[in-house]
PLY file of the C-alpha trace (Angstrom):
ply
format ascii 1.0
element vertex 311
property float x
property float y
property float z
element edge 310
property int vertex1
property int vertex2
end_header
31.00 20.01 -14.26
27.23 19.18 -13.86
25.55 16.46 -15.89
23.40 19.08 -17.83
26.56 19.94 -19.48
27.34 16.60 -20.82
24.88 14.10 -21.22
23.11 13.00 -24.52
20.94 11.00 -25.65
23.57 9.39 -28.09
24.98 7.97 -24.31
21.87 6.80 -23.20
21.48 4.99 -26.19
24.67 3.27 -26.14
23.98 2.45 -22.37
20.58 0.66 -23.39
22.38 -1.21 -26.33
25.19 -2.06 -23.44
24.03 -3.01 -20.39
20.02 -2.80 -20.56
19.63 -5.20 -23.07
21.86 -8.24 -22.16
20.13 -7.60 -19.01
16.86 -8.12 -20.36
17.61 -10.82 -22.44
18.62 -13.30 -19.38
14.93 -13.54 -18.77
13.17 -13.01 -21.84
13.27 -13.73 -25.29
15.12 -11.35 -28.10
12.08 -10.75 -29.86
10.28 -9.63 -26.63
13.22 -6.87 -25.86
13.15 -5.41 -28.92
9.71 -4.98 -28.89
9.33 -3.72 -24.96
12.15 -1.10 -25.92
10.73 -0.28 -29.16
7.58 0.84 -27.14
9.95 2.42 -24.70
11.93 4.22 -27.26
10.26 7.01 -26.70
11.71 7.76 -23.29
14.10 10.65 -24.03
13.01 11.69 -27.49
14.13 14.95 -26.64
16.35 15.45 -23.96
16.46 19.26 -22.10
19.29 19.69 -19.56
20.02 23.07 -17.17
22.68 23.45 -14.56
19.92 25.12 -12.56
15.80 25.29 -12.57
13.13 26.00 -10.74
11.09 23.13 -10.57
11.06 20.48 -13.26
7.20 20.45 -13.54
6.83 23.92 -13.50
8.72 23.54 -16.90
7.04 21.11 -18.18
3.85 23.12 -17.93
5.28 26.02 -19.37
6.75 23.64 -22.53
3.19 22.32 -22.72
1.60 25.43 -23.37
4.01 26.98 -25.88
3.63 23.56 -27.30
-0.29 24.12 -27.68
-0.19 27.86 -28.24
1.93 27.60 -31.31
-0.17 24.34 -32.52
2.40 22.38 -32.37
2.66 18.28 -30.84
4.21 17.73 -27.93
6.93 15.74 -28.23
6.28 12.91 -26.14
8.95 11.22 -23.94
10.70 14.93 -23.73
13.06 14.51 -20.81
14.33 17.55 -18.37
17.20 17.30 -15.98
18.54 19.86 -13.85
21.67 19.55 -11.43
20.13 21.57 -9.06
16.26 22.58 -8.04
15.63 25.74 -6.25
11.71 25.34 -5.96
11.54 21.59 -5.51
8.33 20.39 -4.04
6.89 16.96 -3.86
3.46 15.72 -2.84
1.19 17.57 -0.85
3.23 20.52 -1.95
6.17 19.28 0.69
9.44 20.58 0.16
11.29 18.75 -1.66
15.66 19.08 -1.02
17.45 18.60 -4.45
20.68 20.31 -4.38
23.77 19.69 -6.40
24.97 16.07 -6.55
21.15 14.44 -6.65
19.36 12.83 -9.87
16.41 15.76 -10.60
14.63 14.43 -13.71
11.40 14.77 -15.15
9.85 12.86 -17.74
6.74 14.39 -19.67
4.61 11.74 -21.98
1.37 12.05 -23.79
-0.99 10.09 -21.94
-2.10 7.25 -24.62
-3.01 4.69 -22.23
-6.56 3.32 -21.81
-7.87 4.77 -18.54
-7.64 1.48 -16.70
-4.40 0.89 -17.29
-3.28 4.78 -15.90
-2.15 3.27 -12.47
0.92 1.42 -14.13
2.72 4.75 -14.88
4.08 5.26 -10.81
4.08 1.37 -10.86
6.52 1.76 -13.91
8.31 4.67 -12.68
9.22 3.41 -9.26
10.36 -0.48 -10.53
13.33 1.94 -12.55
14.24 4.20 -9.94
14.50 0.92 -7.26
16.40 -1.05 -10.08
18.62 1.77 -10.64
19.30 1.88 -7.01
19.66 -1.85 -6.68
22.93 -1.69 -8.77
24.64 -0.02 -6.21
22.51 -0.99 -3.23
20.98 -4.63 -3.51
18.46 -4.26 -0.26
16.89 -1.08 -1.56
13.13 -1.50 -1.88
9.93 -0.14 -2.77
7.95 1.65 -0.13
3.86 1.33 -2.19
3.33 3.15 -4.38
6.62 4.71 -5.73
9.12 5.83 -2.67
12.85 3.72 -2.69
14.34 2.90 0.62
16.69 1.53 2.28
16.45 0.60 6.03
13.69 2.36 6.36
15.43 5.93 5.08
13.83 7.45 1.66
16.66 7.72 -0.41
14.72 8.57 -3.49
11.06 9.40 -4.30
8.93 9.80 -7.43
5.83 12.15 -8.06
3.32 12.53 -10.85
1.12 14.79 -11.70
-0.97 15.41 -14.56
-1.96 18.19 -17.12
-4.63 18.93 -19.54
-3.61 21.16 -22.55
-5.56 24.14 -22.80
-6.19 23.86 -26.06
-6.16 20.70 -27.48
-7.52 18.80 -24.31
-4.70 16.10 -24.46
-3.82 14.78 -21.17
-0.19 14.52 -20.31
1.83 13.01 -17.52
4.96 14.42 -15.88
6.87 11.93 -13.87
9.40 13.62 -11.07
12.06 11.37 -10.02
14.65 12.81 -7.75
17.32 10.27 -6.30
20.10 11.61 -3.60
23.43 10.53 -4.84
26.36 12.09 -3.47
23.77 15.18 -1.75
24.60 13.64 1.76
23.62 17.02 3.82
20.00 17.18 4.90
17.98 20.28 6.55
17.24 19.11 9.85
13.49 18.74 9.23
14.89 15.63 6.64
17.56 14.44 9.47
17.09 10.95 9.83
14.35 10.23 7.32
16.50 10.55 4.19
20.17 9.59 2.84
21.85 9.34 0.21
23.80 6.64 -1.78
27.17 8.44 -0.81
26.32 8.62 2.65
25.41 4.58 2.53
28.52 3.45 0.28
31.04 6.03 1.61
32.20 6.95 -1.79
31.06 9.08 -4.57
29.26 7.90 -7.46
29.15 9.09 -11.15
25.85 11.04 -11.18
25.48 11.33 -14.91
26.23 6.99 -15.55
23.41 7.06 -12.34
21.13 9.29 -14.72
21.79 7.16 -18.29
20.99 3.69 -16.39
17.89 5.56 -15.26
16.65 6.41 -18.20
17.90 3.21 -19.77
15.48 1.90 -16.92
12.82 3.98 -17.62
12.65 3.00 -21.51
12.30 -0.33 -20.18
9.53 -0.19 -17.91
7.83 2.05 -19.36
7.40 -0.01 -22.43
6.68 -2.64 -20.65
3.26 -0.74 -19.72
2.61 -0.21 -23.43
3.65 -3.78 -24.54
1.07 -5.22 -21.40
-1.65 -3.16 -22.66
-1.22 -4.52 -26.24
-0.78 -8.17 -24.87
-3.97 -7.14 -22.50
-5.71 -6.40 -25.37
-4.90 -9.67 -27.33
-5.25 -11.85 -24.40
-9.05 -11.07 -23.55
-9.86 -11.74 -27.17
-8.71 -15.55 -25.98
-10.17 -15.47 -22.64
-13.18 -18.32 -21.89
-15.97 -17.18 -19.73
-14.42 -16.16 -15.96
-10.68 -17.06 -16.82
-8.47 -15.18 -15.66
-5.92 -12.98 -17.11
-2.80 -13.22 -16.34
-0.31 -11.13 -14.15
1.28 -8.33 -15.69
4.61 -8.59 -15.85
5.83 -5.41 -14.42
3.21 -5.91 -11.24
5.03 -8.93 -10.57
8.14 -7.06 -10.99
7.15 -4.34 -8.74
6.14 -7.24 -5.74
9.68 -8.59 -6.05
10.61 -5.02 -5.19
8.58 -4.11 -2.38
8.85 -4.40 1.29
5.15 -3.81 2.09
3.38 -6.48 2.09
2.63 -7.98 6.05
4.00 -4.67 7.37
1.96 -2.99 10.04
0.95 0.64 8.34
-0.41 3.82 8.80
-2.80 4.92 5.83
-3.83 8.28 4.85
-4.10 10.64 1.64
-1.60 12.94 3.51
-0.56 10.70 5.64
1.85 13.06 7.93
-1.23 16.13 8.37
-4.33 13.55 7.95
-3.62 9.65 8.80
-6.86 7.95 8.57
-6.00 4.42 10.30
-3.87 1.49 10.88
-3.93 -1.69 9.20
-1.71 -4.50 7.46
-0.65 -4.56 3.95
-2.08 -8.15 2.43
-0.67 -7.31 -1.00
-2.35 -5.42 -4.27
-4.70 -6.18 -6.63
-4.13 -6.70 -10.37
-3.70 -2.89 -10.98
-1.25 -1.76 -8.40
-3.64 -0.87 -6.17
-2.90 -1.68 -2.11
-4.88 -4.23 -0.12
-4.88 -3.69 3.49
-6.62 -5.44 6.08
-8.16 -3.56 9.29
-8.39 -5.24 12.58
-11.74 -6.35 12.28
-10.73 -8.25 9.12
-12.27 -6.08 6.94
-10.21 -5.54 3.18
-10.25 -2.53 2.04
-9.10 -1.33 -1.42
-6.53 2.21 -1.76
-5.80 3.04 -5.21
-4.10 6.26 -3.56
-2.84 7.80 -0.72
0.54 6.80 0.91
1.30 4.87 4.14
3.79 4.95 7.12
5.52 1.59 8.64
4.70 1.58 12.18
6.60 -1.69 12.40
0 1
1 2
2 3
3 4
4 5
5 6
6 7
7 8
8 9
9 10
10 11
11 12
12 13
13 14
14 15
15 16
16 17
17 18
18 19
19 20
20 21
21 22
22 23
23 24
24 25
25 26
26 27
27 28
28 29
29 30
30 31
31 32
32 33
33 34
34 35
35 36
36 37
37 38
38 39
39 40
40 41
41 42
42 43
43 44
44 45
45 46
46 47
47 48
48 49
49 50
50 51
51 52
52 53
53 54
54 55
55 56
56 57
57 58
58 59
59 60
60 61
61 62
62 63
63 64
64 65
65 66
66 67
67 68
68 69
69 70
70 71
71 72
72 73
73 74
74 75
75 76
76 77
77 78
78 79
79 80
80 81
81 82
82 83
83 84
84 85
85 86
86 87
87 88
88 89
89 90
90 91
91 92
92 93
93 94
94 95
95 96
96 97
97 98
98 99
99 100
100 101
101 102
102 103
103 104
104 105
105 106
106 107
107 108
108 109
109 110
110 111
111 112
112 113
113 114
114 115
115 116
116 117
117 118
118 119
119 120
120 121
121 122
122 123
123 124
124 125
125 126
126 127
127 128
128 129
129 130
130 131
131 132
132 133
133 134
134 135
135 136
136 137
137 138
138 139
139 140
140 141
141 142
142 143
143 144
144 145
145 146
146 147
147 148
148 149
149 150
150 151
151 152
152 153
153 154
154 155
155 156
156 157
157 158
158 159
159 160
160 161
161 162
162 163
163 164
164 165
165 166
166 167
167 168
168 169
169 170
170 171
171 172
172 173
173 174
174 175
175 176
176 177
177 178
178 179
179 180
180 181
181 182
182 183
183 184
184 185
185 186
186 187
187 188
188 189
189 190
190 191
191 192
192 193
193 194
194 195
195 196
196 197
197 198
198 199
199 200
200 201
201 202
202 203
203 204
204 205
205 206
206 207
207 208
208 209
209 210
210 211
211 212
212 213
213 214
214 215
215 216
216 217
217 218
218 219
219 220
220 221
221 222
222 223
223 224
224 225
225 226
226 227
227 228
228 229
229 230
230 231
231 232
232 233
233 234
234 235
235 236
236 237
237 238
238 239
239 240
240 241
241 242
242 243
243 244
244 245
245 246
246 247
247 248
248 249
249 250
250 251
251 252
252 253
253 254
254 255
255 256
256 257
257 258
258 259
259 260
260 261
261 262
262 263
263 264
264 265
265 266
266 267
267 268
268 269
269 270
270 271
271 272
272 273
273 274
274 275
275 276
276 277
277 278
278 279
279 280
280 281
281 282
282 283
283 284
284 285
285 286
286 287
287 288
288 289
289 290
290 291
291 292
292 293
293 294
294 295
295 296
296 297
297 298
298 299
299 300
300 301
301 302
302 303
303 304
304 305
305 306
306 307
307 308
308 309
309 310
């Protein structure tokens, strides 16, 4: 029986009041949990599940517009989960394999952020997939911005892409994660550049507890985006003429996570039809965005686009 049978959002609950927050709670304060997961809360408000779709964005889109068409809100956090894609496609419209057995989620949230602060949703998003990963696999990392690794296989990738109502105006975000779980056949074109966490542990894994700590994962990390912004907001009030504010925590979060930095890389917007050059990651800047150092020392500043270890 697939997941979109049986999971609720009564379970994910209980997993966040279980495991997420004595988790949290190690390394910071009760009062800060609550209020990072009360901003994350609204992860899951309203949870869709199908044995089978299409493409989870797709039906986003289409939720959007009825949505707007029937002048109704959107409700935010609205979470869809399919065991199986049949028009998966990630970014630059590359196929994207999500069978039966795989994590195929999408997460759909009103965009309330200020515009600055817009890079820290694949920042968020990728910190929860790689955590959920980490339970099983410790040496999984983050690949900038949002692709989960290990040994230099992509074992699960994010994607987001935006909307505009076409009534209303309001901007949304839809946030793809797919992670390969006990999917460990690959089309040859995806031989040897992905696997899956049943073809790395040897033994099958319980894809809807996978999906709850997700989301459980999500709720965090997400909120911590809102609760940063808040805290942003407070903290330049305070700030004395060229101080400095201070590092967000999920940015620090998401460098304990990542295996870029000093790597060797090859940078492009679409990196695999259009690589643009080489350089060497020297770290990111205060937003997320990647720093990377060409061979005449120049820095240069990539707030998108993907890279390629050539290391």
């Amino acid at each position: 029986m697939g997941i979109a049978q049986t999971l609720t959002l009564q379970q994910i609950r209980q997993f966040i009041q279980a495991e997420e927050i004595p988790l949290r709670r190690q390394f910071f304060s009760e009062n800060t949990v609550n209020t990072v997961l009360k901003y994350g809360a609204v992860v899951g408000s309203v949870l869709e599940t199908f044995p089978q779709l299409d493409r989870g964005m797709d039906h986003a889109r289409r939720l959007i517009r009825r949505h707007e068409e029937a002048g109704t809100s959107f409700p935010s956090g609205q979470v869809i989960v399919a065991d199986e894609l049949t028009g998966g496609k990630g970014r630059f419209q590359r196929y994207w394999h999500a069978p039966a057995g795989g994590v195929w989620l999408t997460l759909v949230l009103v965009n309330t952020l200020l515009a600055e602060n817009n890079s820290f949703y694949p920042l968020a998003a990728g910190v929860a997939c790689c955590e959920t990963i980490n339970h099983y696999l410790p040496q999984a990392r983050l690949k900038w911005v949002n692709d989960v690794h290990v040994s230099g296989r992509k074992i699960a990738g994010i994607l987001i892409e935006t909307m505009v109502g076409p009534i209303f105006g309001e901007e949304y975000i839809m946030i793809g994660v797919g992670i390969n779980v006990n999917n460990d056949s690959f089309p040859d074109e995806l031989s040897g550049l992905a696997v899956s966490l049943k073809g790395l542990t040897g033994r099958e894994e319980d894809v809807q507890l996978l999906t709850c700590r997700l989301l459980a994962k999500l709720s965090w990390n997400m909120g911590l985006v809102y609760y940063e912004e808040q805290r942003g907001m407070e903290d330049d009030i305070g700030l004395s003429a060229g101080e400095k504010r201070r590092e967000h925590y999920l940015l620090s979060r998401y460098r304990q996570l990542s295996d870029s930095v000093g790597r060797r890389v090859l940078f492009g917007h679409d990196v695999q039809k259009s690589p643009q050059y080489e350089a060497v990651v020297q770290g990111f800047d205060q937003r997320g965005a990647l720093l990377l150092q060409l061979d005449d020392g120049t820095i240069v500043e990539e707030n998108s686009g993907e890279i390629t270890y050539l290391d």
